[in-house]
N, C-alpha and C positions, 0 to 999 in steps of 0.2 A: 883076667880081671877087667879089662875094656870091653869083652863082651856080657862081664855082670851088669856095669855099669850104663852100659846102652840099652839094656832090656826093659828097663822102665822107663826111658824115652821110647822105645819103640809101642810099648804099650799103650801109651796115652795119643802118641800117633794113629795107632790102628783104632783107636776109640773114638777120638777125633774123625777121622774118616767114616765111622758107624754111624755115630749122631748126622755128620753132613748128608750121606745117603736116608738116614732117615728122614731129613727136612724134605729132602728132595723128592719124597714122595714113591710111590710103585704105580705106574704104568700099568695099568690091565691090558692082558693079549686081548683082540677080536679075535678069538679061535673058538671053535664051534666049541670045544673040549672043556676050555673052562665054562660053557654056561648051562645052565639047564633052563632048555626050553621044549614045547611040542614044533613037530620036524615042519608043520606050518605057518610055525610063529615067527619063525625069526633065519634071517642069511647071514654069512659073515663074508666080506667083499671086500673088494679094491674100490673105493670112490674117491674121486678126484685127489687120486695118487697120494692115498692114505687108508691104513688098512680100517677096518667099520664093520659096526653092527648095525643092519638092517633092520627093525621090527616093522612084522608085515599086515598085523591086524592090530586091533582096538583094544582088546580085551586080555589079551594072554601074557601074561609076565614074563618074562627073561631074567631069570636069575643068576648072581654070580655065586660060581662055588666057591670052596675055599677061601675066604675072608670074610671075617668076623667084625665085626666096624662099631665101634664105640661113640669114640670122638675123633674130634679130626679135622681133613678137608679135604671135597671130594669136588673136582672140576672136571668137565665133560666140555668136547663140543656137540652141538646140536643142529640137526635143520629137523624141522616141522612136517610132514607129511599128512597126517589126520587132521580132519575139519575139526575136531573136538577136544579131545583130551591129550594128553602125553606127559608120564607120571616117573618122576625118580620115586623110586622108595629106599628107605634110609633104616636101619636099627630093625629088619625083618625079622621076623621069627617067624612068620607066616600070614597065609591070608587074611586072617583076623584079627594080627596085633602086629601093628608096623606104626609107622610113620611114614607120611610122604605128603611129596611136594609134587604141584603138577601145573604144567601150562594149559589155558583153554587158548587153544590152537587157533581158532575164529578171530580170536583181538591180534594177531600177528599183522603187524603195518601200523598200529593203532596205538600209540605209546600210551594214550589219556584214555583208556578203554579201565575201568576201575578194578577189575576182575581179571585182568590177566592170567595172574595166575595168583597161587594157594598153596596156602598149609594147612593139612586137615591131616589128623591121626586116623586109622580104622580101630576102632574099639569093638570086638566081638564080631568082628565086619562090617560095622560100619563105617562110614565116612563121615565125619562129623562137619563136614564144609557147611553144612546149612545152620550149626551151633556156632560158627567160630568166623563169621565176618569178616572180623578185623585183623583175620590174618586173608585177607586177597590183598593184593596193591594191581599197581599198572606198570610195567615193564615196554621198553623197546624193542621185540625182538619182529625178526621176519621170515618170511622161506624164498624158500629160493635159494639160502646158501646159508653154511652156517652160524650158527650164535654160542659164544662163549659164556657159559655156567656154573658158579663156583658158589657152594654151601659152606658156612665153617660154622661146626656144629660142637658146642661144649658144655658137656652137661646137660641141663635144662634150658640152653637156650640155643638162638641160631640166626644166623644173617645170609640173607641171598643177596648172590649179585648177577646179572642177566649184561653181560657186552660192558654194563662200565662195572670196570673191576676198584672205580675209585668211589663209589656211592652204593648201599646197598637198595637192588627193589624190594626189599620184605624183611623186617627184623621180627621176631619172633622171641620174646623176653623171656616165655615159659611154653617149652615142646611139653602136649599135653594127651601122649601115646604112655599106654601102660610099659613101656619098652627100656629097654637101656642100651642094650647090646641086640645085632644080628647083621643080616647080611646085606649087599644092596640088591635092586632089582627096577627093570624098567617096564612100561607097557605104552601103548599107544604107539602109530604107524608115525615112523622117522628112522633118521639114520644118526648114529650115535661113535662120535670116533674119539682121539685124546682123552678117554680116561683116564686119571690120576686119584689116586688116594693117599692122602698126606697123614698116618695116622698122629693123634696126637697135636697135630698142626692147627693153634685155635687163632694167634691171630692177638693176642691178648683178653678174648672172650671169658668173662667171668661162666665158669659152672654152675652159679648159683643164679635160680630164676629172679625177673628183676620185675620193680615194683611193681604190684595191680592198681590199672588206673583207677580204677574203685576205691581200691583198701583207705582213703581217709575220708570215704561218703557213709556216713552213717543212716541215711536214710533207706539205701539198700534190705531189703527182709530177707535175712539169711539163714534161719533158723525156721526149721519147718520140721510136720510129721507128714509121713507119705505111708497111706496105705498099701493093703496087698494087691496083687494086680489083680486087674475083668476083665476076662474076657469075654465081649459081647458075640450074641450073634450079629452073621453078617450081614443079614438085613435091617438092624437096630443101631441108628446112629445116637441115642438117651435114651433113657430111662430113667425115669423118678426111683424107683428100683436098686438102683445101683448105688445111692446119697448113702452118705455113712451112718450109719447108726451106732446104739452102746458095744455092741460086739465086736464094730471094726477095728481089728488089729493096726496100729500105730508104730513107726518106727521113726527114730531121728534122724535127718538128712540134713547136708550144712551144704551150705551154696561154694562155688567152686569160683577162679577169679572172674572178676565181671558179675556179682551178685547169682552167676549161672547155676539153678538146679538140674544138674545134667544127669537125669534119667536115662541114660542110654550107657551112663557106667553106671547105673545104679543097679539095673534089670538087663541089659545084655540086649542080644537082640532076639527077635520073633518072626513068626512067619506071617500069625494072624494080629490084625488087629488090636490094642489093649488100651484099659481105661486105667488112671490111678488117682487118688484125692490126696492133694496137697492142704493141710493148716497150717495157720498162724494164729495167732492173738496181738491184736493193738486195743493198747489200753490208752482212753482219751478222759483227760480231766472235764470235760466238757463235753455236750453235744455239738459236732460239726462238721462239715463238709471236707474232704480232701481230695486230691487227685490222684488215683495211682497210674502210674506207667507200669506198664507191662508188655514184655517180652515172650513169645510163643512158638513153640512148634511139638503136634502140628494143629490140634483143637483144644479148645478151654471152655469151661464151663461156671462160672465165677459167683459166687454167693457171697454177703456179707450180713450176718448173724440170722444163716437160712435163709433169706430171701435174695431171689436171683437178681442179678447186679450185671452179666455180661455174658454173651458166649459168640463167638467167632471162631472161623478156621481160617490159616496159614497155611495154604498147598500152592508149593511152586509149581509154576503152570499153568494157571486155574483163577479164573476173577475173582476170588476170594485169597490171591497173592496179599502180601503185606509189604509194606516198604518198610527196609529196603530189599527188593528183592527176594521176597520169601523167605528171608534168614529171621531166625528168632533175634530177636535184636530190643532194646529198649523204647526202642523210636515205635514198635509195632501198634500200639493201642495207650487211648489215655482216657482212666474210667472213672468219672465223678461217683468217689465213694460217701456214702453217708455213715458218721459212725456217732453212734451213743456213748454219753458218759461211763465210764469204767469202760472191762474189757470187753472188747469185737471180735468172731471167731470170722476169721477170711479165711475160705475155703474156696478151691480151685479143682474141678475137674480135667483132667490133661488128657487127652487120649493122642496115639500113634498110628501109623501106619504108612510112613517115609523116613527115610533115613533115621535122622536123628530124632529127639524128642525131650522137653524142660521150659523151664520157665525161665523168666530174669524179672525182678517186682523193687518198685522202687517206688516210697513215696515223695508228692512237691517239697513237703516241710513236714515237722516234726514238731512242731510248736503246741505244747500240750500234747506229746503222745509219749509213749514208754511199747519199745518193741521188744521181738525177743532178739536179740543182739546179742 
């Protein structure tokens, strides 16, 4: 009878113990065994008398097998080796649709270096880093020895912390990977030791993505048709040719947060080149002047009611950069539009061929106009 009676103290005991090991997280081995990599890419080692993963080149991932990664919290130490990149990736499913976060390596000593480091999803393989700005910050870190890395990731949204575990360097309100679940994985040359994954472990992190600084500007143009794609030849950077006409098929596109029309989840990606024609309609009680701000990457072609109004390119790189920094951004271009009483067809040529690719359109005021909203 003392031993019925203790068996449900003991159970809640052992339960208790379960959840405590769960908080406490699971330790990843550096054992060559848990990871999939090429026999080039990666060593597993003794460095300053703690076992490590070595990644030995730039480019080749190191995968962990065996866990499945949701939510959570996932803390690494770090030291820097590569001049350039070095990339957690988060919720893998593979090369094409992940999530990840990455250091540029170069700002390491440079706390106020604006770019440190990033959040950019791969969508169809891309990297959206030159759509998504305002997810880079500046961080503290250095080499020469290591730096402590901790993500708490829930749901749709996520916080980095880089050495101070009391202030995050990067919050991230809405993770904007096709993803939900997969695996992690690292690249870029460093040494990678103290992994831990905390599943489940958010921290008080709400799951639901948190407000767009946008959502109460109503001057944002969110509502557009986007034709079918062109692809030009490669020695043809226009053509009056390619302007829409009655036959051009139209489809609905809605801007994504930040006014973004992100063409690169709309079309995926390509090998060649491509052109696509964005509409709207502004409809003005009067005749008159407005300004639009506009956002680009990575050429635009801009008419207002057929007559040419702007065209510029956005290649990082390249004296025809935009500030800031080649990122499609609102700050990019500010274009004295003329519009006529009743409605104005703005029509926008976009073309591709970097990374990512879309607009962001935003007018001064609104005063006497009606958009499609």
């Amino acid at each position: 009878m003392n031993v019925m009676k203790k068996l449900p103290l003991l159970f809640f005991v052992l339960f208790g113990i379960s959840l405590l090991a769960q908080k406490k997280g699971k330790y990843i081995p550096m054992k060559a065994e848990k990871w999939e990599f090429k026999a080039e890419a990666a060593e597993f080692m003794e460095y300053k008398s703690r076992p490590a993963l070595k990644i030995l080149t730039s480019s080749d991932r190191v995968i962990l097998k065996d866990l499945n990664f949701t939510n959570g919290t996932i803390e690494y130490d770090f030291e820097p080796l590569d001049p350039r990149f070095a990339s957690l990736y988060f919720r893998w499913k593979d090369a094409l649709e992940n999530e990840c976060f990455y250091f540029r390596t170069g700002a390491a000593g440079n706390p106020f270096a604006v770019d440190a480091i990033q959040y950019a999803p791969h969508i169809d393989g891309i990297n959206l880093w030159d759509m998504l700005f305002h997810f880079q910050s500046n961080a503290d870190f250095k080499t020469g020895d290591w730096n402590h890395v901790k993500l708490v990731i829930s749901g749709q949204q996520m916080k980095v912390f880089v050495n101070d575990m009391g202030h995050p360097a990067l919050v991230v309100p809405k993770l904007e990977g096709n993803v939900s679940e997969g695996q992690l994985a690292f690249d870029g040359q460093g040494i990678i030791s103290n992994l831990e994954v905390k599943a489940d472990v958010v921290e008080g992190l709400s799951p639901e993505p948190g407000p767009d600084p946008t959502g109460n500007d109503a001057r944002y143009l969110r509502n557009w048709g986007v034709s079918e794609v062109i692809v030009p030849p490669k020695n043809i950077d226009f053509d009056y040719g390619y302007f829409p006409n009655e036959e051009t098929k139209w489809e609905e596109i809605v801007s994504e947060r930040r006014g973004l029309i992100n063409l690169t989840r709309k079309f995926g990606k390509a090998e060649d080149r491509r052109i696509v024609w964005l509409r709207t309609t502004i409809n003005s009680a009067k005749a008159q002047e407005r300004m639009l701000h506009l956002g680009f990457s990575d050429e635009v072609w801009v008419f207002i009611n057929k007559r040419p109004l702007y065209m510029d390119k956005n290649y990082y790189g390249t004296p025809l950069i935009k500030s800031p920094d080649g990122r499609c951004s609102i700050e990019n271009a500010m274009i004295k539009t003329p519009l006529n009483e009743g409605d104005n067809e703005l029509l926008v040529g976009v073309a591709n061929s970097f990374y990512g690719w879309g607009i962001v359109a935003r007018l001064d005021k609104l005063v006497d106009l009606k958009i499609e909203n």
